[in-house]
C-alpha positions, 0 to 999 in steps of 0.5 A: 571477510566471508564470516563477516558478509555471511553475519550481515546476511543473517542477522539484516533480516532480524532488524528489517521492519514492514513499510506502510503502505503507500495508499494508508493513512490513518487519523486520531480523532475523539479517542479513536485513532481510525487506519485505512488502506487499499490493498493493492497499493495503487487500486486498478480501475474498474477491478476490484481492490480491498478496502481495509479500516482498523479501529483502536482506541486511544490506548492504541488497543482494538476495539471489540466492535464499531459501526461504521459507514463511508462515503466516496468523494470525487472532485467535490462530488460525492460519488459512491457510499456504504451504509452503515455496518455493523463490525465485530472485531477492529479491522473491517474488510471488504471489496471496493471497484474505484471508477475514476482516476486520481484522488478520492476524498474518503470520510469514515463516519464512526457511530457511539454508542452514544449517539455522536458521530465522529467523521474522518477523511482520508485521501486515497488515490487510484493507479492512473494509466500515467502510473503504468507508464511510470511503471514501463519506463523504469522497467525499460531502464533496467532492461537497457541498463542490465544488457549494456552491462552485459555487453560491456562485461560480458566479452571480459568475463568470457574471456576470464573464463576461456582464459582459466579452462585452458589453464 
């Protein structure tokens, strides 16, 4: 039995795949298949989080390099954008401080070299105080769950133990 537990230790790891992430989403358009996300998951108000965009084609391959601007919605506003840039490589970085809670409406344009402009949206969504509290209640909840199971196993076990030392 302890073979078998010791196998299934070893080999889980090997078949273990990486989720995506919550705040990522990604949109095939015009034979480019554009991905954002936010790292962290769920973006802090006012600190910063990094904005992450990767480009491939419609092989699914990297680009070697694209220009690309954004622009930053917010209840139908638009409230903040980065200028077009210059990107070598498929995956452009960079720091982002959201302002406002809730959902935010994110369009990548995507410059060709021939001229046209190719526009994705995304929604993205920053950490508002209720998602703390969410956070707090869970936490709380295992606290509790984890202190009534020592009190209820607790004396059982001590007594298990005091039991095989007078032994």
């Amino acid at each position: 039995m302890k073979a078998w537990i010791l196998a299934l230790l070893v080999l889980a790891p090997a078949a273990a795949h990486p989720h995506s992430m919550f705040n990522s989403a990604e949109e095939f358009h015009g034979g480019y298949r554009v991905q954002v996300a936010t790292a962290p998951e769920f973006p802090q108000l006012g600190e910063p989080s990094t904005f992450m965009v990767r480009l491939t084609d419609a092989d699914f391959e990297e680009v070697d390099r694209f220009t690309m601007g954004l622009r930053f919605f917010y209840h139908g506003q638009q409230v903040d954008a980065v200028p077009p840039t210059d990107i070598r490589g498929a995956h452009w970085d960079f720091d982002y401080v959201w302002e406002e809670p809730g959902n935010h409406v994110v369009r990548a344009d995507l410059y060709l070299e021939d001229g046209r402009i190719l526009t994705y949206t995304f929604n993205m969504g920053t950490q508002s105080p209720f998602g703390q509290i969410f956070i707090g209640a869970i936490t709380v909840g295992a606290l509790v769950f984890a202190g009534v199971m020592i009190y209820i196993m607790g004396p059982r076990l001590w007594r298990a133990a005091a039991g095989t030392q007078r032994a």
